[in-house]
C-alpha positions in Angstrom: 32.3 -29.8 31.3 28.7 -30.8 30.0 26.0 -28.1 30.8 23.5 -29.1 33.1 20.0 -29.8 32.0 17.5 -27.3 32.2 13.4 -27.8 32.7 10.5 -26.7 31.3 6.6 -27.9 31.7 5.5 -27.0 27.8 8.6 -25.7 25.6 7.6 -24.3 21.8 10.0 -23.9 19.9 9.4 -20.8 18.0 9.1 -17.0 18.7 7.1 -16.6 15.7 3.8 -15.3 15.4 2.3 -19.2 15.8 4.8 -20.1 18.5 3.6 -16.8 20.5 0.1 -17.5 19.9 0.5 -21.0 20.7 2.1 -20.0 24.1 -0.2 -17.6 25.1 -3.0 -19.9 24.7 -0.9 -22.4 26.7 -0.1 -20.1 29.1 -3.8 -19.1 29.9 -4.6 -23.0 30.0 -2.4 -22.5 33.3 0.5 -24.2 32.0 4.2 -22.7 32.5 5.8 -22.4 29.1 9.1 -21.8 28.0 9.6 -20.5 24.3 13.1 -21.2 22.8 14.2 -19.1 19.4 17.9 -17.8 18.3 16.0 -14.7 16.9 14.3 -12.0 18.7 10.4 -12.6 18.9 8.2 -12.2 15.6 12.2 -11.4 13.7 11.9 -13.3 11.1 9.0 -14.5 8.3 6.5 -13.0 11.1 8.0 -9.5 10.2 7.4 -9.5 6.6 4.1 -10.6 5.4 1.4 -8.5 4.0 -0.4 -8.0 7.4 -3.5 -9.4 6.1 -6.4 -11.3 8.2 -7.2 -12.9 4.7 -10.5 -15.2 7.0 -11.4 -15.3 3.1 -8.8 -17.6 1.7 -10.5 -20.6 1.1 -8.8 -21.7 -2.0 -5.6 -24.5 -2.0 -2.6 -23.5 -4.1 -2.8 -26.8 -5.7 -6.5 -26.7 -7.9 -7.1 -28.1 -11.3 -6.6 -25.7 -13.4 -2.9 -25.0 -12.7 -2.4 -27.7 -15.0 -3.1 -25.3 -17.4 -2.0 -22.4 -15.8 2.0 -23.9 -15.2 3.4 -23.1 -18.5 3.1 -19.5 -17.9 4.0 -19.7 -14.1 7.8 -21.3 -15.2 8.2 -19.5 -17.9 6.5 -16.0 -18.4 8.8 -12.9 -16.7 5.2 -11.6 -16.2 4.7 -14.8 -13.9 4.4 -14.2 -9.5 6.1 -17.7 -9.8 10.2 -18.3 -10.1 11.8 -21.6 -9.7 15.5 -21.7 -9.5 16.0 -24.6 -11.3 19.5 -25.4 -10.0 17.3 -26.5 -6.6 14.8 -29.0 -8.9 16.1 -32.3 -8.4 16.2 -30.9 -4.0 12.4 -30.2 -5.3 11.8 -32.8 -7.3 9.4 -34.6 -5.1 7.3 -31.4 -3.1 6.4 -30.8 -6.6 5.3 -33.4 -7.6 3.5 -34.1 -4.5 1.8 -30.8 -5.0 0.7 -31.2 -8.6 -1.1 -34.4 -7.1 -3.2 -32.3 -5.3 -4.1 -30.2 -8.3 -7.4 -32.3 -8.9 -11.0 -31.2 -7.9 -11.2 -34.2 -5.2 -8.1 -32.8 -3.1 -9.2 -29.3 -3.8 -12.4 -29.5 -2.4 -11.4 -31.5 0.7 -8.8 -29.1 1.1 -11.3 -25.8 0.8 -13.7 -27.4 3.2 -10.8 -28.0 6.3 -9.6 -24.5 5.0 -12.8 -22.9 5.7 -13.0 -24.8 8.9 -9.8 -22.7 10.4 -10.5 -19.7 8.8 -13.9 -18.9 9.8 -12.9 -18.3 13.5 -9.3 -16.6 12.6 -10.4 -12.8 13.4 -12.6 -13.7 15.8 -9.4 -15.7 18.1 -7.2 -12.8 17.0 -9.1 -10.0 18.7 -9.5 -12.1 21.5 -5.7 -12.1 21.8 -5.4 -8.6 20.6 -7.9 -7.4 23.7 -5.3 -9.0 26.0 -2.4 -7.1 24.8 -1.5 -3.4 25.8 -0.2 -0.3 23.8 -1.8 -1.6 20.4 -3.6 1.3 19.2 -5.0 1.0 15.9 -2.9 -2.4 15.4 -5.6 -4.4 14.0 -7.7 -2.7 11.2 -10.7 -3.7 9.7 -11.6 -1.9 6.6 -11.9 -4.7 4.5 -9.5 -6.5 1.6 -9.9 -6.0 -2.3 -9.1 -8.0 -4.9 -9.1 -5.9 -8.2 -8.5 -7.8 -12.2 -6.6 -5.6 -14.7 -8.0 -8.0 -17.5 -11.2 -9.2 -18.9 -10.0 -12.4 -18.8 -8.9 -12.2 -15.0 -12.4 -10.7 -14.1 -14.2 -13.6 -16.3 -12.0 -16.4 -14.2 -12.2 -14.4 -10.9 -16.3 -15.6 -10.8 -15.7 -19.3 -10.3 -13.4 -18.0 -7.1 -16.5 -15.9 -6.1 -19.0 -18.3 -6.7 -17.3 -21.1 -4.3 -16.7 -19.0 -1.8 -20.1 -18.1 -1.7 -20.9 -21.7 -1.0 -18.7 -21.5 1.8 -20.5 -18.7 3.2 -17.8 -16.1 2.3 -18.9 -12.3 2.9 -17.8 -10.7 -0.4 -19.1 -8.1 -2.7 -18.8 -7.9 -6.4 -17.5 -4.3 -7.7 -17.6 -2.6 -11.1 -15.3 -0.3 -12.3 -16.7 3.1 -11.0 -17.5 1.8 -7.6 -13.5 0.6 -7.3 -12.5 3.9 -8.3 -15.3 5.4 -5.3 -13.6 3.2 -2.7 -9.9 3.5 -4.0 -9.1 6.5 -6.1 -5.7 5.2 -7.1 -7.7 2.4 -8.8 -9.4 4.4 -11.1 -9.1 3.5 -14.8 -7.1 -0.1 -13.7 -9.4 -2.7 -13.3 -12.5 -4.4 -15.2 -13.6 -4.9 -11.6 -12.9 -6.5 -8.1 -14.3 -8.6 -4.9 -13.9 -6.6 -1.9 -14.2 -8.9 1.5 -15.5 -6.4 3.8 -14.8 -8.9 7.2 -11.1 -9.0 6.1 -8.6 -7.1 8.8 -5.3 -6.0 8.3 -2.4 -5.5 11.2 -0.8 -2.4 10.3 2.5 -3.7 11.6 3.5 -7.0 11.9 6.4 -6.9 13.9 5.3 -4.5 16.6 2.1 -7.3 17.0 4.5 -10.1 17.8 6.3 -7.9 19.9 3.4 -6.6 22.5 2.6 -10.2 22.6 6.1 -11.5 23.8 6.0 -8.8 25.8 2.5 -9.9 27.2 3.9 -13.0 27.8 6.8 -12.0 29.8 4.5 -10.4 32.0 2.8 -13.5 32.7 6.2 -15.3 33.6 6.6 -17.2 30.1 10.1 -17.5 29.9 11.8 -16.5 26.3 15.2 -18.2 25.9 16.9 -17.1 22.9 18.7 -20.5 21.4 18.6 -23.0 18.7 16.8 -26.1 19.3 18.7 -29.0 17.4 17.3 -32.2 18.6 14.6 -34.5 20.0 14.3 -37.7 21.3 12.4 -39.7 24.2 13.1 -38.6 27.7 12.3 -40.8 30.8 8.9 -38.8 32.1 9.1 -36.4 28.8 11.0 -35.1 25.7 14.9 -34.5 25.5 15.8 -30.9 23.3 19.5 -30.5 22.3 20.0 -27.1 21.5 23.2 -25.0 20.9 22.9 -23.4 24.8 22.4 -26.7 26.3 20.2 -29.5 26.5 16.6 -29.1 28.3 13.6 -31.8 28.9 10.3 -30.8 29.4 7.5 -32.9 29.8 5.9 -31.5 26.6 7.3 -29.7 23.4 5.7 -27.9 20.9 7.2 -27.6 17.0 6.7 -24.1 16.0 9.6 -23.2 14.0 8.1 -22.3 10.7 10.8 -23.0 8.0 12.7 -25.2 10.2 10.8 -27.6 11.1 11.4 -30.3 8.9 14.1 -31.7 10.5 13.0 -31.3 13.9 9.7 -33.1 13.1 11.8 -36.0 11.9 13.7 -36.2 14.8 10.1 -36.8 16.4 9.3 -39.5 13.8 7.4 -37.8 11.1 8.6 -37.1 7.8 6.9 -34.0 6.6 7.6 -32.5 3.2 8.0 -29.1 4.0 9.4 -26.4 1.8 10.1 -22.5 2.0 8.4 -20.5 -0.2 10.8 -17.6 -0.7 8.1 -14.1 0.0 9.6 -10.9 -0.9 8.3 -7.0 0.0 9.2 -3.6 -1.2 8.3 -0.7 1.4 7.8 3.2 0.3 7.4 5.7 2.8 6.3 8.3 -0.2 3.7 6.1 -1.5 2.2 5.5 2.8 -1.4 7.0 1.6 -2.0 5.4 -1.8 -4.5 2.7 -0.5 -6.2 2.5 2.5 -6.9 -0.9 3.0 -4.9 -4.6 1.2 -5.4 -4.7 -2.2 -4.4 -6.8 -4.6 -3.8 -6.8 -8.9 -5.2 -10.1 -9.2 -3.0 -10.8 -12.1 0.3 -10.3 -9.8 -0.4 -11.7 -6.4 1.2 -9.4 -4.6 -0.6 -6.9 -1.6 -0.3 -3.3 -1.2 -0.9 -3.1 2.2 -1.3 0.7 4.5 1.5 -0.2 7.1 2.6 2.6 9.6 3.9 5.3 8.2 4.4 3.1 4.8 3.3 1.2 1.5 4.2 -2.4 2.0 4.1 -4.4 -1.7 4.6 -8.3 -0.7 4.0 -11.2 -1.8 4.9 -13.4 -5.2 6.4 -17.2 -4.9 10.0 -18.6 -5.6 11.2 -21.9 -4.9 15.0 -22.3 -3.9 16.9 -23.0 -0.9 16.6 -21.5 2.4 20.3 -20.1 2.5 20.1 -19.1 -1.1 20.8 -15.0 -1.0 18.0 -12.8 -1.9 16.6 -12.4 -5.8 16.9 -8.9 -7.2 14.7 -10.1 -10.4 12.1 -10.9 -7.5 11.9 -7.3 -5.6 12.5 -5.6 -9.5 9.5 -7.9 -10.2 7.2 -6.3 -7.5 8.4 -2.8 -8.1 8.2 -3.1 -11.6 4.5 -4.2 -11.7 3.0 -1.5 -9.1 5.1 1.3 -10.8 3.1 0.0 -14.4 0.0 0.7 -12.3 0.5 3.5 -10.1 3.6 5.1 -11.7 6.8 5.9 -9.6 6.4 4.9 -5.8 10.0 7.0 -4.8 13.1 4.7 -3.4 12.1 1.6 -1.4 12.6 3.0 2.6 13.0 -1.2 3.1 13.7 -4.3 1.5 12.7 -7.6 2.9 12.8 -11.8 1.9 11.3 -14.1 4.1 10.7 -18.0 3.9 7.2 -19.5 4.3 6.9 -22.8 5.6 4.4 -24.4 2.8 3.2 -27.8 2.5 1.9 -29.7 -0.5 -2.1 -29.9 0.4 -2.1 -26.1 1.6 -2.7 -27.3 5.2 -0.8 -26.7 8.2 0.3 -29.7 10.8 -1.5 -29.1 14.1 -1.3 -31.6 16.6 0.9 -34.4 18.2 3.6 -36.2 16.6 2.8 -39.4 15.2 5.9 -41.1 17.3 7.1 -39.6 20.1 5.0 -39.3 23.0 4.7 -35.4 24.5 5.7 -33.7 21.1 3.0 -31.7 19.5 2.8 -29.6 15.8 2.1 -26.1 14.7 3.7 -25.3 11.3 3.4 -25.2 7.8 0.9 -22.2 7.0 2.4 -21.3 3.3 0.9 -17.8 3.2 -1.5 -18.1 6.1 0.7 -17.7 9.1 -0.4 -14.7 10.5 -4.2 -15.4 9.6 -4.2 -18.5 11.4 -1.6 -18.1 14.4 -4.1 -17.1 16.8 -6.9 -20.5 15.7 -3.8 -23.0 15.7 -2.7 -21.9 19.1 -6.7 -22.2 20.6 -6.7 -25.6 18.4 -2.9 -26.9 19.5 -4.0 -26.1 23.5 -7.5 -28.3 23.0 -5.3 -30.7 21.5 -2.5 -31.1 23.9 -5.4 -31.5 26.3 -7.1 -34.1 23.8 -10.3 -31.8 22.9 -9.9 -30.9 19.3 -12.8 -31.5 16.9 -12.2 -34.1 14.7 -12.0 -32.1 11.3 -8.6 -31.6 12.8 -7.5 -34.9 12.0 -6.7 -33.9 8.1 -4.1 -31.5 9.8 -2.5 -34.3 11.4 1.0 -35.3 10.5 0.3 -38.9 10.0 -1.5 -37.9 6.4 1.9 -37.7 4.9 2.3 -42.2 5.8 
């Protein structure tokens, strides 16, 4: 016997931090939303970032001189970067879509819309942050640090500091001695280091998504744990297939992170997202070693003050979503923070997480380029938890057809 079909006004698709952001600013528009995940809220790459509010991050992945820098990145054991070539010819074409963008034109365009959604992103989180209740010290604001081991990292780090200054970027240039004055465990590291004093950190991810479904809830937003599988064209609205039954609602938002691919081409668009596969280490010995996200330049990874814990995340691999977790990855992390800090005790947590990541460094905010009703919030790469609470304010203004027009390089239809 067929299940009967169930209704919604707005559905996202998506308990993750964007999907909650996205339906609390829905919700407060006065629209009734329903949010439809298989996972509990914030469970899965929403969990595992490096908590950082990086409003900073101006900078694309693709820029010019990774043409340079590749060599090292595919081939050093020293490099953040790991491929797993069996997956190339699957990754054949992101790549090469990406290197595209590695030119100053794209990079620039790309830095400008950047700083565009990041110059609001703190801002639009403590206005959702206020909202909530039982957050504490949540959200803390004592800044972000990028330090350089080598000369040569400090030297290169100056073009970085210089265009962000363009871009109006609060930073502030530190020399050895006044690293070590800020963060002890620093001292004798680093030829020197960029601290952005506006940058927050959440000092636990998970708990954040949680108080917010929770907020939600309380506001009669309906969370339906199931697996949305399909879209198509419904009279007065969109159809959704999913593995609990099939619902129509008159609009639907895509905010399913890593998989949203193929929901977005049952909507029309084909978008050529990939996972980037994020690792982190936690040590519950190590909980005090920094007090605020910093970073070795040289290893892109963040030591970030969680509660009651050191979280190490970050580096890049490229493989399959389904693909079991890298041991060479997490060895790569520990490895590298033990050469700087010395031993951290046994990891209380291990963690891998997929980040949905597109070739321009852009997320898609907005409507579907085919079917009526269906509208966009994915594809942050490494920004997710910056930018959830600006893409839900920009998704709402442009569900109700107010969004500026900058917004338009965010739209799905650049990919044609």
């Amino acid at each position: 016997m067929s299940q009967p079909t169930q209704r919604a006004e707005i559905m996202v698709i998506g308990a993750g931090i964007v999907g909650l952001a996205c339906a609390w600013h829905l919700q407060r528009q006065g629209f009734e939303v329903t949010l439809v995940d298989p996972e509990p809220p914030g469970a899965a790459a929403s969990s595992g970032n490096a908590g950082l509010l990086a409003n900073f991050a101006i900078e694309p992945l693709a820029h010019p001189m990774l043409w340079r820098e590749m060599p090292h990145l595919l081939l050093s054991p020293h490099s953040p970067f790991h491929l797993r070539w069996r997956h190339l010819p699957g990754l054949a074409p992101w790549l090469w879509r990406f290197m595209q963008r590695a030119n100053r034109r794209s990079a620039t365009q790309a830095t400008q819309i950047l700083s565009e959604l990041l110059a609001p992103s703190i801002d639009d989180w403590r206005h959702i942050i206020g909202d909530l209740e039982d957050t504490g010290d949540l959200l803390q604001q004592r800044g972000s640090l990028c330090f350089y081991l080598s000369a040569k990292g400090w030297h290169e780090a100056q073009a970085e500091f210089t265009e962000r200054e363009r871009f109006g970027i609060k930073q502030e240039r530190l020399d050895a001695r006044a690293l070590a004055e800020l963060e002890p465990a620093l001292e004798g590291l680093a030829q020197g280091g960029i601290l952005f004093p506006d940058a927050c950190h959440v000092s636990d991810p998970l708990t954040l998504a949680q108080r917010l479904a929770e907020r939600l809830k309380g506001r009669g937003v309906q969370l339906v744990r199931a697996r949305a599988q399909g879209l198509a064209s419904h009279a007065g609205g969109v159809g959704i297939d999913t593995d609990q039954g099939p619902w129509q609602a008159e609009k639907v938002v895509i905010a399913a992170g890593a998989w949203s691919r193929p929901l977005a081409l049952a909507a029309g668009d084909r978008i050529p997202l990939i996972s980037e596969r994020g690792y982190h280490l936690e040590f519950s010995a190590a909980k005090e070693l920094v007090s605020r996200p910093c970073s070795p330049g040289e290893y892109a990874f963040y030591l970030t003050p969680m509660q009651g814990r050191l979280r190490i995340a970050g580096t890049v691999e490229l493989g399959h979503n389904d693909d079991p977790a890298n041991p060479r990855r997490l060895d790569y992390i520990r490895r590298h923070a033990e050469s700087l800090f010395g031993p951290l005790g046994e990891p209380s947590h291990t963690w891998l997480g997929l980040r949905p990541s597109l070739p321009d460094s852009l997320p898609v905010i907005g409507p579907a380029s085919s079917l009526p009703g269906v509208g966009y919030a994915f594809g942050h790469g490494h920004l997710g938890l910056t930018l959830a609470a600006t893409t839900g304010r920009l998704l709402a203004a442009s569900i109700k057809d107010e969004a500026p027009d900058w917004l338009k390089a965010c739209s799905a239809t650049r990919f044609r």
